[in-house]
C-alpha positions in Angstrom: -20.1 41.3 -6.9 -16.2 41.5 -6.4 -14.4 40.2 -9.3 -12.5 37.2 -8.8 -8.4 37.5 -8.8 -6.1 35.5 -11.0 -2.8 35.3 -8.4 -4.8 33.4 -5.8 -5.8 30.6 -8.3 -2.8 30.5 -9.6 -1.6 29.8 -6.1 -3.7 27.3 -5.9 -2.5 25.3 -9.0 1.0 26.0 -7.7 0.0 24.0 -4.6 -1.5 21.1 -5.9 1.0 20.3 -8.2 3.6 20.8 -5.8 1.4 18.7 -3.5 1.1 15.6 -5.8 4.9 15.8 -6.7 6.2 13.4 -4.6 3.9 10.8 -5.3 6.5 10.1 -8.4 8.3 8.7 -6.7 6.3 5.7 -5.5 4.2 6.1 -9.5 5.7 5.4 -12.7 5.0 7.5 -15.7 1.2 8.0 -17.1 -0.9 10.0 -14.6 1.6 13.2 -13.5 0.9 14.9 -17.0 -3.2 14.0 -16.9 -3.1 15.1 -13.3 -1.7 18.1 -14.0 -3.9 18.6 -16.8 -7.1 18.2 -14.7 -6.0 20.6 -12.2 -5.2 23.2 -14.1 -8.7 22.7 -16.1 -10.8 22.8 -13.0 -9.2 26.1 -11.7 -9.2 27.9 -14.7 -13.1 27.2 -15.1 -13.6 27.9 -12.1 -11.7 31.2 -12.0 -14.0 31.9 -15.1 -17.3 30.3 -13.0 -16.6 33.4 -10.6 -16.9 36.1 -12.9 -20.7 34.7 -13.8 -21.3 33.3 -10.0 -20.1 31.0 -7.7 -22.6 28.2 -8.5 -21.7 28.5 -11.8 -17.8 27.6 -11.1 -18.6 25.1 -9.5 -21.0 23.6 -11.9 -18.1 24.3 -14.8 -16.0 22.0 -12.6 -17.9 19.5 -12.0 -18.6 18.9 -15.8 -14.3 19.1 -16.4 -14.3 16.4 -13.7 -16.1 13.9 -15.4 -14.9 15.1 -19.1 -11.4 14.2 -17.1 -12.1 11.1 -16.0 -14.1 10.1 -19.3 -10.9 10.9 -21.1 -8.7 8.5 -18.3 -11.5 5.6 -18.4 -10.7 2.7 -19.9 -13.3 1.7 -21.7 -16.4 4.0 -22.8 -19.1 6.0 -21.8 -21.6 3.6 -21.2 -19.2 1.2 -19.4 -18.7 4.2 -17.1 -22.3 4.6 -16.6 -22.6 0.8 -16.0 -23.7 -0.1 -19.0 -22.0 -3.3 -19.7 -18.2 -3.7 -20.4 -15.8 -3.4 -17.5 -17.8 -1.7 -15.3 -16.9 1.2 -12.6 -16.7 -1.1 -10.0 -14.1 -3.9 -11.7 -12.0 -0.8 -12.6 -12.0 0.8 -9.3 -11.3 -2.6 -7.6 -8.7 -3.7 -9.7 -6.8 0.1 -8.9 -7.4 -0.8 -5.4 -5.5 -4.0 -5.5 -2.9 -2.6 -7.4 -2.4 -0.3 -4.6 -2.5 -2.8 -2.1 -0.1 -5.5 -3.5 2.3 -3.2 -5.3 5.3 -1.8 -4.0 7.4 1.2 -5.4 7.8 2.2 -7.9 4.3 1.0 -8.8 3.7 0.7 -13.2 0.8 2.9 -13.4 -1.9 0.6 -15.2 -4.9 2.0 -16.8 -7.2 1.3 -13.5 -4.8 3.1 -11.2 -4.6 6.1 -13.7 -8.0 6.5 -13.9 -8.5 6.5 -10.1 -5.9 8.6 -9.6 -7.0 11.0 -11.9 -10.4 11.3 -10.2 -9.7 11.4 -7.3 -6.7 14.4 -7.9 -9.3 16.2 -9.8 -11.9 16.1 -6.7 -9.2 17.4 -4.5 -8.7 20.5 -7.0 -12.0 20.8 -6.4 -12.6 21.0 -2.9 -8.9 23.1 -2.5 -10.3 25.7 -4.8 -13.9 26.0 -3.2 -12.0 25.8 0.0 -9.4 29.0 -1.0 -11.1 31.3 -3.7 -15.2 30.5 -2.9 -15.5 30.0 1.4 -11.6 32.2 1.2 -10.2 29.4 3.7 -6.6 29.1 2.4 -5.8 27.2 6.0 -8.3 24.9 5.6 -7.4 24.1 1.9 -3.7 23.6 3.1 -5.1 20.3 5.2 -5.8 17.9 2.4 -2.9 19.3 0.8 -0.1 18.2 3.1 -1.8 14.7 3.8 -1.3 14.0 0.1 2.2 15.4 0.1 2.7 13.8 3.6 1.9 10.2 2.8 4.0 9.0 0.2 7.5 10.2 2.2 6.2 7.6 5.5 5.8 5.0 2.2 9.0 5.0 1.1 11.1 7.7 2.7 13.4 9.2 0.6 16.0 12.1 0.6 14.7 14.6 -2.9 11.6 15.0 -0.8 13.2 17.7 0.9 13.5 19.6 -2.2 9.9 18.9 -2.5 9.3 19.8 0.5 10.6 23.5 0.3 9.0 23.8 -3.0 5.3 23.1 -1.5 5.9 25.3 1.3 7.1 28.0 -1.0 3.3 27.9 -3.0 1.3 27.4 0.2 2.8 30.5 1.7 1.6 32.3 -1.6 -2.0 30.5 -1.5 -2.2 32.2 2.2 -0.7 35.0 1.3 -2.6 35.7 -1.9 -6.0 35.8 -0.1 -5.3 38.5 2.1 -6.1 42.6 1.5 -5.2 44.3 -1.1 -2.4 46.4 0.8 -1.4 43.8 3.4 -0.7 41.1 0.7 2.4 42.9 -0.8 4.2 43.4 2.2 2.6 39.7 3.4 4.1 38.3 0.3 7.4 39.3 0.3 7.9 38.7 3.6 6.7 35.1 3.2 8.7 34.6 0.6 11.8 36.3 2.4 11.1 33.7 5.1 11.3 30.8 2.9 14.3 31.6 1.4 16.3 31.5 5.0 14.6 28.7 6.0 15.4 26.9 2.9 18.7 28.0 2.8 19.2 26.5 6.7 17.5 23.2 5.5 19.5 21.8 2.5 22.4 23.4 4.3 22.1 22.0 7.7 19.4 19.3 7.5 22.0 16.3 5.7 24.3 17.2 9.2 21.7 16.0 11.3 22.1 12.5 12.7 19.5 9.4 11.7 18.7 7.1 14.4 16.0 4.5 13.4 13.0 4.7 15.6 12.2 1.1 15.8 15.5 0.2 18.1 16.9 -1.7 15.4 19.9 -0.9 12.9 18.5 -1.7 9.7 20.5 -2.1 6.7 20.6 1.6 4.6 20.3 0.2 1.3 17.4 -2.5 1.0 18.5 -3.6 -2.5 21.7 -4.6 -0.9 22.0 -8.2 0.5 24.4 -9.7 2.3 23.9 -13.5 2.5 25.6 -14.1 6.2 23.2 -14.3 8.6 25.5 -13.7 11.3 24.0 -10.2 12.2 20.7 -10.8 10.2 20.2 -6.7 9.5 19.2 -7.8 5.8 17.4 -10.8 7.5 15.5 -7.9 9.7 15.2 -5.5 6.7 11.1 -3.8 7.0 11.5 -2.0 3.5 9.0 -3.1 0.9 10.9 -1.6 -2.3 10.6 -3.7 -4.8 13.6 -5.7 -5.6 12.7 -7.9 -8.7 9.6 -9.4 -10.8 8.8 -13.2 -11.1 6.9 -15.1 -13.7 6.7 -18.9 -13.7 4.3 -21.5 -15.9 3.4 -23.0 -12.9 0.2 -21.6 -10.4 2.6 -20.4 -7.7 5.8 -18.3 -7.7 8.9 -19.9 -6.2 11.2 -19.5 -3.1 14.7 -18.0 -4.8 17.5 -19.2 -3.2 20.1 -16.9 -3.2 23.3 -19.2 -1.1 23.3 -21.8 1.4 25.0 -22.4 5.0 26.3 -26.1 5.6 29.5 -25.5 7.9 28.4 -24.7 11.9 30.9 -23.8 14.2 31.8 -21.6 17.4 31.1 -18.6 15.3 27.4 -19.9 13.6 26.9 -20.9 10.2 29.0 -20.4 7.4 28.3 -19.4 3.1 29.2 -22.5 1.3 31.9 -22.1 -0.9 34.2 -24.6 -3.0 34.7 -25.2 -6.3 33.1 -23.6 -9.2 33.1 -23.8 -12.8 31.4 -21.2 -15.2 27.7 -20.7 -15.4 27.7 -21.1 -19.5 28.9 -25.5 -18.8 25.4 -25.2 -16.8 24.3 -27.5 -14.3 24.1 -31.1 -14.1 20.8 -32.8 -15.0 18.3 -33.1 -11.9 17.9 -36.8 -11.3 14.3 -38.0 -10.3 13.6 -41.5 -8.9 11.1 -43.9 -10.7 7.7 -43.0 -9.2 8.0 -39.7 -7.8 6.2 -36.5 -9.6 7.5 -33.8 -10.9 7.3 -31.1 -13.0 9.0 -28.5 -15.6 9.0 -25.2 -14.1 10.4 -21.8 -15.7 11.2 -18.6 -14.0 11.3 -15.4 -15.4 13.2 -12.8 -13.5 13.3 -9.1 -14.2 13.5 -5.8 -13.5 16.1 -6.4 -10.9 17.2 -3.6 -8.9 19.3 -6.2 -6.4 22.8 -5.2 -5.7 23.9 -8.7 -4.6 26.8 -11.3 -5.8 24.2 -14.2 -6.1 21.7 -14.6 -8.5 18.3 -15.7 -7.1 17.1 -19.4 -8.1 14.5 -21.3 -7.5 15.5 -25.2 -5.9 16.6 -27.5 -8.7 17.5 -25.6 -11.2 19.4 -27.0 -14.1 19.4 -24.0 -17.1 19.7 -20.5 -16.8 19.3 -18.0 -19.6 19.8 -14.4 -20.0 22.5 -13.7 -17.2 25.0 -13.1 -18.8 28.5 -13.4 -17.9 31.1 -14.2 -15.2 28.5 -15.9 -13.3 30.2 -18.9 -11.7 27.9 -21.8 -10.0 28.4 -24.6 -6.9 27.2 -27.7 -8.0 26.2 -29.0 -4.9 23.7 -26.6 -4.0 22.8 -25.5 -7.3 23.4 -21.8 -6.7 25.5 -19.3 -9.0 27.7 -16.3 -8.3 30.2 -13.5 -9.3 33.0 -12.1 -8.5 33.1 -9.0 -10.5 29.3 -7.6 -11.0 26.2 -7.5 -9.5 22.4 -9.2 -10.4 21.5 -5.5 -10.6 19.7 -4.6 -13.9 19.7 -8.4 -15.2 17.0 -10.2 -16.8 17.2 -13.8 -17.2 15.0 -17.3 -17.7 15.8 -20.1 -14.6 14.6 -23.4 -15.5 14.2 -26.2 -13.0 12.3 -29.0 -11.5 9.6 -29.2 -9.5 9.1 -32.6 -7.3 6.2 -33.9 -6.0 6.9 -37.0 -3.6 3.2 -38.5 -1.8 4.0 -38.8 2.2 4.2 -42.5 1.5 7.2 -42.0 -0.8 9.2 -39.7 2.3 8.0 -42.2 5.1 10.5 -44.7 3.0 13.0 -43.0 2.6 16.3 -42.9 4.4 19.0 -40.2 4.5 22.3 -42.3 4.2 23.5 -40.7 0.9 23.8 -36.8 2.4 27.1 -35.0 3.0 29.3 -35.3 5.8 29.1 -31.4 6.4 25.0 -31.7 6.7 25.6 -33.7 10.2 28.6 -32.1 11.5 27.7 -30.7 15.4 29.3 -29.3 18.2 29.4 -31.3 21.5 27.5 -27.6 23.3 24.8 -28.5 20.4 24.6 -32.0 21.3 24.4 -32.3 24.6 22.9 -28.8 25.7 19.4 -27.6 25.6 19.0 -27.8 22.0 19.9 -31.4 21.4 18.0 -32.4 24.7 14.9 -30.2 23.6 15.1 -32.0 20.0 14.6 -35.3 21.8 11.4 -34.7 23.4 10.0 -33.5 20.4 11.0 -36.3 18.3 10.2 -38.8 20.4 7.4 -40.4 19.1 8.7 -40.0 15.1 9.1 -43.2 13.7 10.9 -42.2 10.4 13.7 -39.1 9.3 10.7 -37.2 7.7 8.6 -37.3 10.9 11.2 -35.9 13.1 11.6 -33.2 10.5 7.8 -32.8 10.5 7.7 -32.9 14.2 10.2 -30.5 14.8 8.6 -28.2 11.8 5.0 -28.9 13.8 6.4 -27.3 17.2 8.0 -24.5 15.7 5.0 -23.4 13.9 2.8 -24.0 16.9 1.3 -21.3 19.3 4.3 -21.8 21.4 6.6 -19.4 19.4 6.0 -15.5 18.3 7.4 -14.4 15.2 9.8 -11.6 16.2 12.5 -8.7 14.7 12.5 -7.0 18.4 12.9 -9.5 20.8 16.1 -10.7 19.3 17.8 -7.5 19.5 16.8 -6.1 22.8 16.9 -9.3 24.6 20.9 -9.5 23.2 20.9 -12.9 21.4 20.7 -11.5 17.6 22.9 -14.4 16.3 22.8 -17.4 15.0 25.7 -19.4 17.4 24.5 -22.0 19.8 24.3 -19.5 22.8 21.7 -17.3 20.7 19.7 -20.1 19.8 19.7 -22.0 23.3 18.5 -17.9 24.6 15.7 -18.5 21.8 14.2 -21.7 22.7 13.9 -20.3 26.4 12.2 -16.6 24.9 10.2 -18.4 22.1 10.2 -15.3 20.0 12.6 -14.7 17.2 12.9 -14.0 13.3 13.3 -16.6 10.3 17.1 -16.9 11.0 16.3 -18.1 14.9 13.9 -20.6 13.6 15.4 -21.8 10.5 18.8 -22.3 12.9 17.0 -24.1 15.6 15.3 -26.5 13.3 18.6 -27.0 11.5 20.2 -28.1 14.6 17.5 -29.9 16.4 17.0 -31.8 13.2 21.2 -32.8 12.6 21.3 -33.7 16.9 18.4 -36.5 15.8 20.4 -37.6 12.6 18.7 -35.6 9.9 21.2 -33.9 7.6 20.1 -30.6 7.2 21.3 -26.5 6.1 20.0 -23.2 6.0 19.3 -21.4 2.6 18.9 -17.7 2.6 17.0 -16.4 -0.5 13.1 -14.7 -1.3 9.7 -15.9 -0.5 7.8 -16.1 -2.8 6.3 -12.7 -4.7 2.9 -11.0 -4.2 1.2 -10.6 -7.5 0.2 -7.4 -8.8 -2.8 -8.1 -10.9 -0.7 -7.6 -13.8 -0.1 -10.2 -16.6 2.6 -10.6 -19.4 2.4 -13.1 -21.9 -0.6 -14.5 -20.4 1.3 -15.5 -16.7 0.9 -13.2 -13.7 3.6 -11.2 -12.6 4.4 -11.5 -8.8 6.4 -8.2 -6.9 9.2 -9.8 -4.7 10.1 -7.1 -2.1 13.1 -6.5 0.2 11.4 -7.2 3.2 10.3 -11.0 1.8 14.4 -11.8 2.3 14.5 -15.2 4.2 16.3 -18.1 5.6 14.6 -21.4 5.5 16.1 -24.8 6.8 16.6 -28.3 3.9 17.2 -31.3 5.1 18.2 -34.4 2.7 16.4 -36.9 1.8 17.5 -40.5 -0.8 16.3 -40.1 -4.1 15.3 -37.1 -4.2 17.7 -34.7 -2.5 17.7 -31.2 -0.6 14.0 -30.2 0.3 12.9 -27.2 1.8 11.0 -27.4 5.1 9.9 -23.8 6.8 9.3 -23.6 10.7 8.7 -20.2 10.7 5.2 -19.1 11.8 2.9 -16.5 9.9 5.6 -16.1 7.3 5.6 -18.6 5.1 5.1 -22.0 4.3 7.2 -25.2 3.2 6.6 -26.0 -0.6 6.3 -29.6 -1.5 4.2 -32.0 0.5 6.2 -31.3 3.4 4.1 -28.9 5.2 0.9 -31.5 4.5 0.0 -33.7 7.7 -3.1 -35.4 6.5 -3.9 -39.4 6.9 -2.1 -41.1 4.3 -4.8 -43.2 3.3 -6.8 -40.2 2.2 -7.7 -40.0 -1.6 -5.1 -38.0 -3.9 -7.2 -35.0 -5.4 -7.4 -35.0 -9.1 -5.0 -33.3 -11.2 -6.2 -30.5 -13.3 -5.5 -30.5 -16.9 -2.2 -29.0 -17.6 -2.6 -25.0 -18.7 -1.5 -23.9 -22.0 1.2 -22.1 -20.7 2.6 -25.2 -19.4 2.4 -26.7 -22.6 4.2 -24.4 -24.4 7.5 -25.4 -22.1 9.6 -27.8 -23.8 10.4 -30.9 -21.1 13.5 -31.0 -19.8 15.8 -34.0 -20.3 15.8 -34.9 -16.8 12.3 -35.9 -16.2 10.7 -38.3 -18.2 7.2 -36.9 -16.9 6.1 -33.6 -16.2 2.7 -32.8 -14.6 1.1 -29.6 -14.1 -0.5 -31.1 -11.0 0.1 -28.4 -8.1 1.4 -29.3 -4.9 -0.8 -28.3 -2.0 1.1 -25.3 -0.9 0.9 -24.5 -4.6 -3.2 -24.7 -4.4 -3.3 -23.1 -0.9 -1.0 -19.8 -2.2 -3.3 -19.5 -5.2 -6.3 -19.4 -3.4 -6.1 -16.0 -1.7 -5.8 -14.5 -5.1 -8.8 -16.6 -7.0 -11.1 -15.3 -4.2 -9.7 -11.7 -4.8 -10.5 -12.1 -8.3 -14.1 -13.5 -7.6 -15.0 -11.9 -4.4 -18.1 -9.4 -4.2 -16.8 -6.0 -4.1 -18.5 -5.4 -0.2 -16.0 -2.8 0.4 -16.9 -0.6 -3.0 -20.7 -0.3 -1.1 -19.1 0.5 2.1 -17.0 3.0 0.7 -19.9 3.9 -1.3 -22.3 4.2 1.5 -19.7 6.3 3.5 -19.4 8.9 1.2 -22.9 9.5 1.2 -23.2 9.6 4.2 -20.2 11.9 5.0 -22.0 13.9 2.0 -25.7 14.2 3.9 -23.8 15.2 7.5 -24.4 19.2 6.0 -27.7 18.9 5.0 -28.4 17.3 8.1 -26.9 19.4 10.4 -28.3 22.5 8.8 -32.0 20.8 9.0 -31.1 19.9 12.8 -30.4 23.6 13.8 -33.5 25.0 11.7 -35.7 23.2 13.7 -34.3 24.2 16.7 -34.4 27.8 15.5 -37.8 27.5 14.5 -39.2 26.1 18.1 -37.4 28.7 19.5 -39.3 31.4 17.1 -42.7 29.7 17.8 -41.6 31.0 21.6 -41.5 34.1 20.5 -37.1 34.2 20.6 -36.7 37.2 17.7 -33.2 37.3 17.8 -33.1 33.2 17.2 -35.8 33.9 14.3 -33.7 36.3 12.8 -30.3 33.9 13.0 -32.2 32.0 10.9 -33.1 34.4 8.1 -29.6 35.5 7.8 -28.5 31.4 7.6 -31.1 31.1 5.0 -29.6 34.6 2.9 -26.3 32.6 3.2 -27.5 29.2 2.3 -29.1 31.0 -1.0 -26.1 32.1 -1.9 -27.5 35.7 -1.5 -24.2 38.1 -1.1 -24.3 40.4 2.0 -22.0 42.5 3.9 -20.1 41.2 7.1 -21.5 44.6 8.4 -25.1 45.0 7.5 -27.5 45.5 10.5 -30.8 44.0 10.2 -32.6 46.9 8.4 -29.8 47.0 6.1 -30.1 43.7 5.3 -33.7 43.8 5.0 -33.5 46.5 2.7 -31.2 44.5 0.3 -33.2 41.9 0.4 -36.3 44.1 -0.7 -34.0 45.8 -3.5 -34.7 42.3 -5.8 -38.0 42.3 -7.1 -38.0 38.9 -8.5 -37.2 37.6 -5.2 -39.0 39.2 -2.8 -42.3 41.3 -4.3 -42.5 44.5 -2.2 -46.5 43.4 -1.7 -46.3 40.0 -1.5 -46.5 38.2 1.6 -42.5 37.4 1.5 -42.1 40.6 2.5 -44.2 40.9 4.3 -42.8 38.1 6.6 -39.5 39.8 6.6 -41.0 42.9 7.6 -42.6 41.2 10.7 -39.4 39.6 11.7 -37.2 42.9 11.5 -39.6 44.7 13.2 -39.6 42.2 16.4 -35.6 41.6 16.1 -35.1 45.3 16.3 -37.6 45.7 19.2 -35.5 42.6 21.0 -32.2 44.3 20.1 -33.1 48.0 21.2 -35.7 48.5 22.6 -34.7 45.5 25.5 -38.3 44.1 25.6 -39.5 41.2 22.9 -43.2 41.3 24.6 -46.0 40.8 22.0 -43.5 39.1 19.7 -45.6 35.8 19.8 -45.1 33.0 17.3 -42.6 34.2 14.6 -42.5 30.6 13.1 -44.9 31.1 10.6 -43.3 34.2 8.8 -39.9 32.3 8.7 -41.8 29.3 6.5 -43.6 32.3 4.6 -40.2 33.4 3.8 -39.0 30.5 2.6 -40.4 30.2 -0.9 -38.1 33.3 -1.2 -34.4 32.1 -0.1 -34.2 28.7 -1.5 -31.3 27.2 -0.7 -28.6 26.3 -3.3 -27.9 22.9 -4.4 -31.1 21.6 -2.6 -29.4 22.5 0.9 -26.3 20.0 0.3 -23.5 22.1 1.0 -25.1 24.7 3.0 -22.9 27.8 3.3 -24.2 29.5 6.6 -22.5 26.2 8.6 -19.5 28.0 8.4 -20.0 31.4 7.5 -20.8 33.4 10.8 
């Protein structure tokens, strides 16, 4: 047998690695070294499988496989097995959703290391068989560029062209490397000549060339940048899920952060509240709550910040913030906080606030007399135009301030209106003045800042003091948990604007008319009978109770809103849910696995009814497919007799008197007749000395992976 050669594996470690390299940029540390590891351990064995026999390799690498991910499970050998413990399926579900919810850079936990893991060591696998055993560099280099290719159309990023030029340099020499003995040296050097150029013309000339975003739209550059006017909305229209900060709260539910707030309306559109300040370390007044009306002591964790804003995110009513640090300046009346000479980037900090709770009956009584002057100011164009006119019909059956701000919440959200971050921008009325919003009502299809802005002023030209905050919705959790509390992923594209309108007695609450975004907090998005039944209030959790009260409520209840119960749901069922989609998955792959074995058993038979016809040449096709599919090594140029004779040459395999040979001897002599002497008469059925020969040329592997498929 040839002897196998060290510079083609070695090529092929050289491409894997460089193939898996960019995925660190969307992976934290823990996996790249393991990976690496399992790579380089299934082509070394497999180098040394070749010197014994290609089954053999193979074998080898199968057992380093699932010594590799063994080592990477986290729990032990029977619990990989299924026996007890945390099972294979838990494991490989919970890596699933890590994926799912996560955004980059994703903290590699153990289920996502051990997946990863496995499934980098089965692409070794399959690269090597494809390159050094069925010497199909070109078909290895597929798999190999989708795993390079996917994480740059994740996140794309500039250092993957250095990447880039590094994986093309090792798949050249995988190619290369599999050639002829002679050819390859001058193949080699010219490949690598090539590279050089063309890497040389790439760094050089590639940062020259002009970006224009695909989508039609000029999205802001930097995602962890905000800019809170939502005069142009780019941040507002931002698509890039890079993770900006991590939340934690003691209550079920993550909370909206609100990042500023936009009172003042004018010619121009809305305008950042501004006014007087005084420094973040006096802290906020206390959070007054009316006799009657719920609430409840919330605290926010925020961390891992990579935000590049001037406003620090809080959630509504907050009264304490710890851990900021400072030069952080706050505006009492909307209970947001500021600097003017750093950045939330890198922070870490504790927000603590109230939540409230009032029951629809407590909102029907309640009047909005006490709001500011600026929360009802409107332009004549606002008043008497389409917007004030459209608010009218709308309203016109709501008896009370909070249903018209229900009702106008209601049509917004209804079938109606298509959420929208195109429209906007190529119908021309990206804005937030009264001419874009008057061009939205018409088109019906818009982005949070065209809703939150039409609600606004529909709501003031019926008497509801109202303004737009522009902050987060609420995070996605990751599956992970710190101190007991999950920890939800707020992204950049979950930047919003959401409408508030006031309310006696219990102040600024947040209403959302957006559709398929998000939904109001509070029992504001609730429009059920009043006289139904209150559901009862689950006990208070411990981490609830560890949370000292604050001095503005004399009550606190852990009793969660409806929108609190509704966002937690999605996850509960996650966490419950039968894992259907491991026995799909499952069931596909073995499928996929048996399409060989079936095909190969499909053409056998139709080789065989061909041979029972007497077709020698087909019969013979099917001798040589079953020397391949036995792993039997022959020359590309044997003739039939040659072939034959090799055959006879092993003893063990074939006795010289037994009836395998004498099978084979029958075949050859009717293929040669077909072949040369241009008549096939008195062939007859040749079916029954292919089964005779059968015993003889076992497949490998029990026909799984049969080789003559694809070897001609």
């Amino acid at each position: 047998m040839n002897k196998p050669r060290i510079l083609p594996h070695l090529a092929v470690i050289a491409a894997l690695v460089t193939a898996i390299l960019p995925l660190t940029t969307l992976l934290d540390t823990g996996w790249f070294v393991a990976s690496v590891a399992i790579i380089v351990a299934i082509v070394a064995v497999g180098y040394a499988g070749r010197w014994v026999r290609g089954s053999v390799a193979i074998s080898a690498q199968a057992l380093v496989w699932f010594v590799g991910i063994w080592w990477a499970y986290p729990g032990g050998i029977g619990d990989l097995v299924g026996i007890g413990g945390w099972g294979l399926p838990r494991v490989l579900e919970s890596a699933g959703a890590q994926i799912l919810t996560s955004v980059a850079p994703v903290a590699v936990g153990a289920p996502l290391r051990f997946a990863l893991v496995g499934a980098i060591g089965l692409l070794a696998i399959l690269v090597d068989a494809s390159a050094n055993s069925w010497r199909m560099p070109l078909v290895s280099a597929l798999p190999l560029a989708a795993v390079f290719i996917a994480p740059q159309i994740a996140v794309p990023r500039d250092d993957h062209l250095l990447y880039a030029i590094v994986f093309a340099i090792a798949l050249l020499l995988l190619i290369a490397s599999r050639g002829s003995a002679e050819p390859r040296r001058r193949s080699s050097v010219a490949a690598v000549a090539i590279v050089v150029v063309a890497a040389c013309v790439a760094v050089v000339a590639a940062p020259l060339v002009p970006y224009a975003p695909t989508t039609g739209i000029a999205l802001y550059t930097r995602p962890t940048s905000v800019d809170v006017s939502i005069e142009l909305g780019d941040d507002l229209r931002n698509r890039s899920n890079v993770e900006v900060m991590q939340v934690r709260t003691n209550l079920l539910v993550a909370p909206y952060l609100r990042l500023a707030t936009h009172t003042g309306f004018g010619d121009d559109g809305w305008q950042v509240d501004t006014g007087g300040t005084t420094p973040l370390s006096e802290g906020f007044d206390d959070v007054e709550v009316a006799d009657g009306i719920e609430s409840t002591a919330r605290t926010t964790w925020v961390d891992q910040v990579r935000l590049d804003t001037l406003f620090l995110p809080l959630p509504e009513n907050t009264f304490d913030v710890d851990g900021a640090g400072d030069g952080w300046q706050i505006l009492a009346s909307n209970r947001t906080a500021r600097t003017s000479s750093g950045t939330t980037q890198g922070i870490d900090y504790a927000a603590r606030s109230i939540d409230l709770s009032p029951t629809r009956e407590q909102f029907e009584a309640l009047r909005t007399t006490g709001a500011p002057d600026a929360a009802l100011e409107l332009t004549d164009e606002v008043l008497s135009g389409t917007i004030g006119s459209t608010a009218a019909t709308v309203t016109a059956d709501a008896r009370t301030p909070y249903d018209r701000a229900i009702a106008l919440q209601s049509w917004l959200r209804s079938s109606e209106f298509t959420y929208s971050l195109d429209t906007p921008v190529t119908d021309g009325f990206d804005g937030s003045d009264a001419e874009a919003i008057e061009t939205f009502l018409e088109v019906r299809e818009g982005y949070c800042v065209h809703f939150a802005s039409a609600f606004t002023l529909m709501a003031r030209s019926v008497g509801l003091p109202t303004r737009i905050a522009v902050g987060y919705l609420p995070g996605v959790a990751t599956g992970d948990r710190v101190d007991g509390r999950p920890v939800y992923s707020v992204t950049a594209d979950r930047l919003h604007a959401w409408p508030e309108v006031y309310f006696d007695d219990i102040g600024w609450t947040q209403f959302d008319p957006t559709p398929s975004v998000a939904q109001a907090q509070n029992v504001t998005a609730v429009e059920s009978d009043p006289s139904d039944p209150e559901p009862e209030a689950p006990a208070p959790s411990a981490a609830a109770e560890d949370e000292p009260e604050p001095q503005a409520t004399e009550t606190a209840s852990a009793t969660p809103t409806p929108t609190e119960t509704a966002a937690t749901t999605p996850q509960a069922e996650r966490d419950d849910a039968n894992p259907w989609w491991i026995l799909v998955v499952a069931a596909a792959i073995i499928v996929l696995g048996a399409l060989p074995w079936a095909a190969r058993r499909v053409t056998r038979a139709l080789r065989l009814a061909a041979a029972r016809r007497g077709d020698a040449v087909a019969a013979w096709r099917e001798v040589v497919a079953m020397v391949d599919d036995a792993r039997i090594p022959r020359g590309r140029a044997l003739s039939e007799r040659a072939l034959a004779r090799a055959l006879l040459a092993d003893p063990v395999r074939l006795a010289p008197a037994g009836p395998e040979a004498t099978a084979l001897a029958a075949l050859l002599g009717a293929v040669e007749r077909a072949r040369y002497s241009g008549s096939a008469a008195g062939a007859g059925d040749l079916s029954p000395h292919l089964r005779a020969l059968a015993p003889a040329l076992r497949p490998a592997w029990r026909g799984l992976a049969p080789r003559s498929l694809w070897r001609r």
